[in-house]
C-alpha positions as CSV (number, residue, x, y, z in Angstrom):
1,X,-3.0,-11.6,-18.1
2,X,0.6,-12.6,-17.1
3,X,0.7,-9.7,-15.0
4,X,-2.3,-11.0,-13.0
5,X,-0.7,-14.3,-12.7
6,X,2.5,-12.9,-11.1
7,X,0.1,-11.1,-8.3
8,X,-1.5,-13.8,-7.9
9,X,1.6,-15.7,-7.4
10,X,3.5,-12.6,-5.0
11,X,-0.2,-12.7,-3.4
12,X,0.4,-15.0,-0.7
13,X,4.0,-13.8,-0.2
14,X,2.9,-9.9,0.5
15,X,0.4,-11.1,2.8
16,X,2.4,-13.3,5.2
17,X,5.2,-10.4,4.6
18,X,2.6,-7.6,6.4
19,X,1.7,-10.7,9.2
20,X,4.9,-10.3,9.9
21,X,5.1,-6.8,10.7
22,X,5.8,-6.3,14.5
23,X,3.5,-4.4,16.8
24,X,4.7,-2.3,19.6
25,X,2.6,-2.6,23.2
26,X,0.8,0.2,22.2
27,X,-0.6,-1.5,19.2
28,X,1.2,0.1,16.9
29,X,2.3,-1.4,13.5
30,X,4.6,-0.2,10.2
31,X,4.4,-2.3,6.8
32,X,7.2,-1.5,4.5
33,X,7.5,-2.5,1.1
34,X,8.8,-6.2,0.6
35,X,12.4,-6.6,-0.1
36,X,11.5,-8.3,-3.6
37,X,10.8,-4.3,-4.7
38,X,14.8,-3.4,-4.1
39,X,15.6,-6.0,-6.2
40,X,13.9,-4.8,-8.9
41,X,15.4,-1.3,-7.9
42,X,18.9,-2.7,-8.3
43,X,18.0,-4.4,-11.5
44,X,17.4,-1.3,-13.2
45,X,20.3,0.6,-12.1
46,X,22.3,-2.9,-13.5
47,X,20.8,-2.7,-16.5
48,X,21.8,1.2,-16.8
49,X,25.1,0.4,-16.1
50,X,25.1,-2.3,-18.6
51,X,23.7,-0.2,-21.7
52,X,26.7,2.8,-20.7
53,X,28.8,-0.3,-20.8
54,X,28.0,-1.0,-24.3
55,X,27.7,2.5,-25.4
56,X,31.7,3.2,-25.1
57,X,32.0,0.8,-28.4
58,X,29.1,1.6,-30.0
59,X,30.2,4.9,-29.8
60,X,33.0,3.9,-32.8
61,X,30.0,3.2,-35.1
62,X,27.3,5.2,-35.0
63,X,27.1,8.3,-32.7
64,X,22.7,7.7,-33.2
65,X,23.1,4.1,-31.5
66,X,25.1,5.7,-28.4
67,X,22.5,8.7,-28.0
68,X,20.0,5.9,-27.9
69,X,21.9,3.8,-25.8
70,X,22.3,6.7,-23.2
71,X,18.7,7.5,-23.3
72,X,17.8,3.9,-22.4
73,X,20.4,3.8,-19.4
74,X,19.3,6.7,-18.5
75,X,15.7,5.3,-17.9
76,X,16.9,2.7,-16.2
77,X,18.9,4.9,-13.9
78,X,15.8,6.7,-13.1
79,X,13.5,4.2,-12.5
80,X,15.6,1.8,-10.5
81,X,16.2,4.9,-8.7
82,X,12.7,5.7,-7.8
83,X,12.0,2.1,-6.8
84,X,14.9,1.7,-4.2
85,X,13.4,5.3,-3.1
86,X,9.7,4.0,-2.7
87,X,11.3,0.8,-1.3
88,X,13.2,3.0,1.0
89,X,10.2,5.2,1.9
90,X,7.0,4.2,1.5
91,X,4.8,2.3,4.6
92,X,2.0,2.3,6.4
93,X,1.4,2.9,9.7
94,X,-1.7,2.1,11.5
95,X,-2.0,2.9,15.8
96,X,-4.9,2.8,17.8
97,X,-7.2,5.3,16.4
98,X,-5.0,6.5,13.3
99,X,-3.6,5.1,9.9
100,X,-0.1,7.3,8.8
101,X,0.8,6.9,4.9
102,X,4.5,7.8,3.6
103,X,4.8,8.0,-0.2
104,X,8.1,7.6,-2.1
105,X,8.4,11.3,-1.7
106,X,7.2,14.0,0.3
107,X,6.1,14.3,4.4
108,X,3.6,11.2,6.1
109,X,0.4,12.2,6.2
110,X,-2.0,10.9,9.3
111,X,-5.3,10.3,9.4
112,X,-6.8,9.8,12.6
113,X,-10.0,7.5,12.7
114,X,-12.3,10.4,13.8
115,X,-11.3,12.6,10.7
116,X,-12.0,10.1,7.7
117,X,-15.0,11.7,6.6
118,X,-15.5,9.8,2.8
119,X,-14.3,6.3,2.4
120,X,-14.5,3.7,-0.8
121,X,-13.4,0.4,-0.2
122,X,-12.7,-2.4,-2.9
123,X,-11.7,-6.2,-0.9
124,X,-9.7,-7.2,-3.8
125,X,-10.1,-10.7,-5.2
126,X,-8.5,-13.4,-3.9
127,X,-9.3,-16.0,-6.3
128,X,-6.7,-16.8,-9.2
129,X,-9.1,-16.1,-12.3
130,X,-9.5,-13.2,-14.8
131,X,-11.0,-10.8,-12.6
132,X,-9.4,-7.4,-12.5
133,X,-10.1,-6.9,-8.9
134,X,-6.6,-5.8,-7.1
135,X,-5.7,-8.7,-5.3
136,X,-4.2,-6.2,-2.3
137,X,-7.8,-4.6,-2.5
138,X,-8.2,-1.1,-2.3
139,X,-8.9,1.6,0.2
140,X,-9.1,5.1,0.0
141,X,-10.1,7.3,3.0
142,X,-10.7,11.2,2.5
143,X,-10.7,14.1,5.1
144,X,-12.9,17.4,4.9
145,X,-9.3,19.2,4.7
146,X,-9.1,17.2,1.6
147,X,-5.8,14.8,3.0
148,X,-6.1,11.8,1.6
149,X,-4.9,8.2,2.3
150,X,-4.8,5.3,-0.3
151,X,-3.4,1.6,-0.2
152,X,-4.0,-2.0,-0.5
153,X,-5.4,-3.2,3.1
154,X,-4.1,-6.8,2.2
155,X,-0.8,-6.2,1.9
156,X,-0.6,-3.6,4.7
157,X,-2.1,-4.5,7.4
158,X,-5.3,-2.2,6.7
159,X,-7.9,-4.6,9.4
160,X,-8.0,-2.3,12.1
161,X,-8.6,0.8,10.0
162,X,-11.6,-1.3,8.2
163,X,-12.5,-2.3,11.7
164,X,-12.9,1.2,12.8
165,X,-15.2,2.5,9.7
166,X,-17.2,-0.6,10.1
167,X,-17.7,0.5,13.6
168,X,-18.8,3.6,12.7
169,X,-21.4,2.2,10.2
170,X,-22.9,0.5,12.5
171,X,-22.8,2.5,15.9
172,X,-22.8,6.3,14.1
173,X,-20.0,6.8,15.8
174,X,-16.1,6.3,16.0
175,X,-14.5,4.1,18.3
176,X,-12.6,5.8,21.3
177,X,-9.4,4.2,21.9
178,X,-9.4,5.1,25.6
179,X,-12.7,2.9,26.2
180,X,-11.9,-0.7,26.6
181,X,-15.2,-2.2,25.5
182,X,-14.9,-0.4,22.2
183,X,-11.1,-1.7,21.5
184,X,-12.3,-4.8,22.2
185,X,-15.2,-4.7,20.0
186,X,-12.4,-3.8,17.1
187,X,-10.6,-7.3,18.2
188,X,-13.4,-9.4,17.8
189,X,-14.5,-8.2,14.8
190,X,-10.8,-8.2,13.4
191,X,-10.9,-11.8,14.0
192,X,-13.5,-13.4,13.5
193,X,-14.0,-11.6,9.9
194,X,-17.3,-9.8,10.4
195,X,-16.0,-5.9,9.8
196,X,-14.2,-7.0,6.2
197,X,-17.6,-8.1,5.4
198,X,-19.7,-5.5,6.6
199,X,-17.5,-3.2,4.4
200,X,-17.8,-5.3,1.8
201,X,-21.3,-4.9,1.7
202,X,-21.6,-1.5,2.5
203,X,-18.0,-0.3,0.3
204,X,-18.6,3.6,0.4
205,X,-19.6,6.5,2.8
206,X,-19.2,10.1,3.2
207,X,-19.8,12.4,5.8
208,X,-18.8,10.5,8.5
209,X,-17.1,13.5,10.8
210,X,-20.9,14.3,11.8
């Protein structure tokens, strides 16, 4: 529950941080992580260097406490490490007929609209109660090569890709980003909210490459 309460409270935060996010003239926009996840990275390597710290004396009276001691700093180490990393590393990238993820580790993987072939979408609830609903909602998008994409629209600036399956829900087909009339379709429907609903009532599909 207090868990919840801190999202709910970083909520608002996350989503003017992605607002922010510039776009180059050819539409194209990068979320990063917010800084508020280095600073969590640098806590941990703190608190490493503060259990080695105590670990020199504690050495003097009981060789079990310093093995433990190590153990813990070396957790620490590790994850503060992996969070500077993701903090470093990870966005999202969205253009005008892709999405791009990049994970702490490993290559970016692109999707472009006309591949997603499966997609489940969750809006995440916005709402400070007991719901368990990810506040950053959910998207997941699948390809037939089996690449897969996965993050919280909200927080990353997901509208245009939801805009673009919504499209192709309702027209049976994708939207070509060379034909005006179709980009401008995925603007209006950006803002005036209709393709986040339509998505919320229609949250899954598959086989949307035929």
């Amino acid at each position: 529950m207090n868990l919840y309460f801190i999202r709910a409270f970083l909520h608002p935060i996350l989503v003017r941080h992605a607002a922010q996010a510039p776009t180059t003239p050819d539409g194209t926009v990068r979320v990063r992580m917010y800084w508020i996840h280095s600073l969590l990275g640098f806590a941990g390597i703190f608190l490493g260097l503060l259990l080695m710290a105590f670990a020199v004396p504690t050495y003097l009276s009981s060789i079990g406490q310093l093995i433990i001691a190590a153990l813990f700093a070396l957790l620490f180490f590790i994850m503060g490490g992996i969070i500077l990393l993701a903090w470093k590393n990870v966005y999202i990238q969205t253009g005008v007929d892709y999405v791009e993820q990049r994970l702490w580790v490993g290559v970016p993987v692109r999707i472009h609209f006309n591949e997603i072939d499966s997609f489940s979408y969750n809006p995440g609830n916005t709402q400070l109660t007991m719901s368990r609903g990810k506040l950053g909602g959910w998207l997941s998008l699948k390809t037939t090569d089996n690449r897969r994409i996965a993050f919280q629209p909200n927080y990353y600036r997901g509208e245009r890709t939801i805009a673009a399956i919504a499209f192709r829900l309702y027209y049976g087909r994708w939207p070509s980003p060379t034909n005006p009339h179709d980009q401008q379709i995925l603007v209006n429907t950006i803002a005036d909210g209709s393709s986040k609903q339509y998505l919320i009532e229609n949250s899954k599909g598959s086989e949307l490459t035929l």
